[in-house]
C-alpha positions as a printed Julia matrix, in Angstrom:
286×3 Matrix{Float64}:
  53.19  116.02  105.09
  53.35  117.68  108.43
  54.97  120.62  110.03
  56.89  119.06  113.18
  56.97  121.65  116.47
  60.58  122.46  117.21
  60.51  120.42  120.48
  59.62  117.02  118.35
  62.62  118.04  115.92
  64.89  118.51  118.76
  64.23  115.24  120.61
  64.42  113.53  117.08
  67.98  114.86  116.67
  69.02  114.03  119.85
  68.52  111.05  119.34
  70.13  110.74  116.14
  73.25  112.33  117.47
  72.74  109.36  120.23
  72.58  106.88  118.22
  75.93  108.28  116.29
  77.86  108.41  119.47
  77.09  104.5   120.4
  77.66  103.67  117.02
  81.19  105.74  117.32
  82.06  104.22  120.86
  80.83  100.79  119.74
  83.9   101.13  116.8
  86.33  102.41  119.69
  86.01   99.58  121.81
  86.3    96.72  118.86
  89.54   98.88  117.49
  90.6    98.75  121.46
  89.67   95.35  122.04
  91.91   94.09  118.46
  94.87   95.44  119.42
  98.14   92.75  119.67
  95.76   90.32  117.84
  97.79   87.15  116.71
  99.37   87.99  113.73
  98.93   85.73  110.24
 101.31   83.8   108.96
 103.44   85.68  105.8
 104.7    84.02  102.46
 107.66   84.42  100.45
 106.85   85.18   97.22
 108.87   86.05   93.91
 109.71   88.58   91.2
 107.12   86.39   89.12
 104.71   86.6    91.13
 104.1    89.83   90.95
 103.38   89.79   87.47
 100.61   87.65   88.23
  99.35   90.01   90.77
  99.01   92.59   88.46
  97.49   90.32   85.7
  94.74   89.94   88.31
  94.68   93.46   89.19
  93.65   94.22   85.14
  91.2    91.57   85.45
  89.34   93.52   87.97
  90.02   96.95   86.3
  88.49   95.19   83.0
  85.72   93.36   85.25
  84.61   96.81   87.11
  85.68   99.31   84.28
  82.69  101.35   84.3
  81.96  101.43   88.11
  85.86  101.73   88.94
  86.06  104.92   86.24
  82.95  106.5    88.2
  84.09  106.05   91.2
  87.43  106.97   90.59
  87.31  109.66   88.83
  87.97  112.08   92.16
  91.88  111.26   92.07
  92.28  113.32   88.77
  90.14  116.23   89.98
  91.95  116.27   93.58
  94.92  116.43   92.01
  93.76  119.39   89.84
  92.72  121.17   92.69
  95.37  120.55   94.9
  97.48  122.09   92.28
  95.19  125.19   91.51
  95.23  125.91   95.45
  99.19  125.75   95.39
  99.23  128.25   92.44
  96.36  130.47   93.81
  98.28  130.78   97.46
 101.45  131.23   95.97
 102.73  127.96   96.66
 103.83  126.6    93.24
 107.06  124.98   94.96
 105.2   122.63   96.47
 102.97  121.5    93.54
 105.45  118.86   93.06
 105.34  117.25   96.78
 101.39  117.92   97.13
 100.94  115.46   94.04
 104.31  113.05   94.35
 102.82  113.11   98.13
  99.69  111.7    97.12
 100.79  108.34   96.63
 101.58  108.05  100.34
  97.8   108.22  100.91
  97.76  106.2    98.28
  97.0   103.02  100.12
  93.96  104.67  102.09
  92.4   106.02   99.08
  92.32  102.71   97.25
  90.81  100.55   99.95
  87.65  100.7    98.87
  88.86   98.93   95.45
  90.19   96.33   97.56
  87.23   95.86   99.56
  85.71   95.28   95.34
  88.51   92.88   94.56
  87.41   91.27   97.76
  83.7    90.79   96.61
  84.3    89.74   93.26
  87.24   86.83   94.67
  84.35   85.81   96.54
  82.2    85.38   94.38
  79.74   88.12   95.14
  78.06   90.75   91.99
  79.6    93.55   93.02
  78.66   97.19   91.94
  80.73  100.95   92.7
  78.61  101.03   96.16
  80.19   98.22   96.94
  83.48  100.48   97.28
  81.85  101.83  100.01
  81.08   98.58  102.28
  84.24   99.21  103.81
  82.37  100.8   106.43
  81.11   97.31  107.59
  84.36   95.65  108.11
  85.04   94.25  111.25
  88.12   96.36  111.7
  87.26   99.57  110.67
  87.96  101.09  113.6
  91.64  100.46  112.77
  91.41  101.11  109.31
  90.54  104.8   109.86
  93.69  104.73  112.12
  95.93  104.02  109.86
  94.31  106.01  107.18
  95.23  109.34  109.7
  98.68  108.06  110.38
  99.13  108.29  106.45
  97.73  111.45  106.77
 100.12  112.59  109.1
 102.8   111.09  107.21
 102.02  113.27  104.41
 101.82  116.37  106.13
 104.9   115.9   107.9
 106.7   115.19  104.28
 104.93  118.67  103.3
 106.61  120.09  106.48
 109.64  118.48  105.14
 109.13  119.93  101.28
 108.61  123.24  102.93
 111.95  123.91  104.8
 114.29  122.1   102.27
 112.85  124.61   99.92
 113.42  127.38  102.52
 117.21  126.12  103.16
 117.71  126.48   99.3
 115.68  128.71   97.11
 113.66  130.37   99.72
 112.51  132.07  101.93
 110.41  133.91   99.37
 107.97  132.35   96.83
 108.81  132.4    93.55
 107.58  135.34   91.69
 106.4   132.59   88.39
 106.66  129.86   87.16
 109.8   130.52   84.3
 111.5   132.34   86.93
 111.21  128.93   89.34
 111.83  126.26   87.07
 114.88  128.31   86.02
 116.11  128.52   89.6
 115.41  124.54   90.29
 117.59  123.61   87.11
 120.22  125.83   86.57
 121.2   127.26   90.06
 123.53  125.17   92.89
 120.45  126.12   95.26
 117.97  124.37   93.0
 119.98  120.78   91.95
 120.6   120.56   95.86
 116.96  121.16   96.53
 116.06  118.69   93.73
 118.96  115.71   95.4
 117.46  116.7    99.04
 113.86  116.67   98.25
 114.16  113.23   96.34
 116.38  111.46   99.24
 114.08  112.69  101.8
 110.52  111.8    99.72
 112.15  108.45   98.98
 112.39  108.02  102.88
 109.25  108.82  103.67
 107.84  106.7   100.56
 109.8   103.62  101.88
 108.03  104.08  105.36
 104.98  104.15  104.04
 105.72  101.14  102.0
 106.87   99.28  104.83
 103.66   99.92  107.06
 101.14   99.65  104.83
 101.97   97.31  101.65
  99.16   94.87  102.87
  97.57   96.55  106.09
  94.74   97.66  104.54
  93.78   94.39  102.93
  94.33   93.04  106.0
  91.95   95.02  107.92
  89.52   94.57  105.45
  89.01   90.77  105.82
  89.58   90.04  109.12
  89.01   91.85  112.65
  92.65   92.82  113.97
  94.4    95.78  115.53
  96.42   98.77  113.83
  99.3    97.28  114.92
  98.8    93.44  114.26
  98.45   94.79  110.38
 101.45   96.99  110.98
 103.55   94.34  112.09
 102.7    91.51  109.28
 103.22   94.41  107.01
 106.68   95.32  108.38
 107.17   91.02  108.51
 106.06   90.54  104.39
 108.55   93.32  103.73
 111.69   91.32  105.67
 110.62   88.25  103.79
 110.46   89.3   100.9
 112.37   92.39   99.89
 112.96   92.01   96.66
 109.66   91.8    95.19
 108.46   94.26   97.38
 110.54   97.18   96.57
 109.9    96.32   92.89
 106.27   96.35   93.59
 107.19   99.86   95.42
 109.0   100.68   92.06
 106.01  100.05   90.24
 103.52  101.9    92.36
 106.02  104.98   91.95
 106.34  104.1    88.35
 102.47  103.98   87.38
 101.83  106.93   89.42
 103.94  109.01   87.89
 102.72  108.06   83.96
  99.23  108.38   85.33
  99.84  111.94   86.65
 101.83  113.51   83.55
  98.71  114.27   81.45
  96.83  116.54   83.93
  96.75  113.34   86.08
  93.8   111.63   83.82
  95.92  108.63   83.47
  95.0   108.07   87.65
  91.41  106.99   85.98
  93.12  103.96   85.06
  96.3   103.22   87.27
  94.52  103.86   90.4
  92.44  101.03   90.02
  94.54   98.89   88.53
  96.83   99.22   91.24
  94.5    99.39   94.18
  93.25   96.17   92.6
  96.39   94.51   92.24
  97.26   95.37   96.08
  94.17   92.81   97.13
  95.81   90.11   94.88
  99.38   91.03   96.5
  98.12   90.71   99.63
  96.59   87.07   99.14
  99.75   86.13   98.1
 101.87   87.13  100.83
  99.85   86.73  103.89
  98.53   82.86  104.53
């Protein structure tokens, strides 16, 4: 083992840093190059269906169990800590939309279980890495994209949390816990805040819904522009409405068990469900 002089070292990480800017402007150009790609073909589908979808979705869960629990045990923890930072900064009123807000990233978070769904439909031995091999799809350039429009998404229905609670209970934090759950459920101030919070999250769920229910997937298996998956996202939703707001419904729904006991349930809904969105998306799109 040698002792490199600091001119050798520098050169070395020049290049490096090089080589990570082609790389970077290599992904620009593709994402540039995909946009207003044809867009696929979209099925109707049924309620039934979607029972199927989820059948599949266990399969996987059942078929990757060990990998998907490694890999996805982070969603419990960030939830933890996302609520420890809201009660350290004295910002308990928005625990609620920092962790009800989480499933509109929901759909970024969980691609790499598609991308494992993906493997195993294909017929490939897949491992947790293989989670990671996102980073080789031909549209990933568009994939982070729309991953940071979810983003903003979410901050903007933080934004949103933030002044309803300043129009009603605010503009100062609540001094504990008691004191605010007392104020949310038996003051005027609170039930309005409660009505107005859930009408606006349910907006800014159903957007999120509408642009991304099989984007992702999309982008994973085939090289197209952010807004060629936008568009046969917005298109599966028009045709079929139904089933898609139930399979909204049951995102919420599963979400919501898996986050009561100190979000551990996630370990096992988040998969199932980021599983089940691959299978929903091969039965949509043609």
């Amino acid at each position: 083992m040698t002792i490199r002089n600091p001119v050798e070292w520098g050169v070395d990480q020049f290049k490096h840093a090089a080589l990570a800017v082609e790389t970077a402007g290599r992904v620009g150009r593709r994402t540039l190059d995909a946009l207003h790609s044809p867009p696929p073909a979209v099925r109707r589908i049924t309620l039934a269906r979607l029972g199927d979808v989820l059948a599949k979705g266990i399969d996987d869960f059942a078929a990757f169990r060990t990998d998907v629990i490694f890999v996805c045990v982070f969603y419990p923890l960030a939830g933890l800590v996302l609520a420890r930072l809201a009660f350290g900064y004295n910002l308990m009123h928005l625990v609620f939309p920092l962790t009800s807000g989480f499933a509109l990233i929901g759909p970024f978070v969980a691609v790499g279980l598609n991308e494992m769904s993906r493997g195993r439909e294909a017929g490939r031995e897949v491992r947790w890495t293989d989670a990671f091999a996102v980073v080789r799809s031909p549209s990933f350039g568009a994939i982070v994209l729309l991953g940071l429009l979810l983003m903003a998404i979410f901050l903007l229905w933080l934004a949103a949390a933030w002044g309803i609670y300043e129009v009603t209970l605010g503009p100062a934090p609540p001094a504990s816990v008691g004191s605010f759950a007392r104020d949310v459920f038996t003051t005027n101030s609170g039930w309005i805040m409660i009505g107005a919070g859930i009408g606006v999250g349910f907006l800014f769920a159903l957007l999120v819904l509408v642009i991304s229910v099989v984007s992702f997937p999309l982008l994973l298996e085939r090289e197209a522009g952010v807004d060629t998956a936008i568009l046969t996202s917005a298109r599966a939703v028009i045709a079929n409405p139904v089933p898609i707001a139930a399979w909204g419904l049951i995102v919420a729904g599963g979400l919501v068990l898996g986050s009561i006991p100190l979000f551990l349930g996630l370990i096992v809904v988040m998969p199932i469900l980021g599983h089940a969105t691959w299978h929903l998306y091969r039965a949509v799109v043609a």
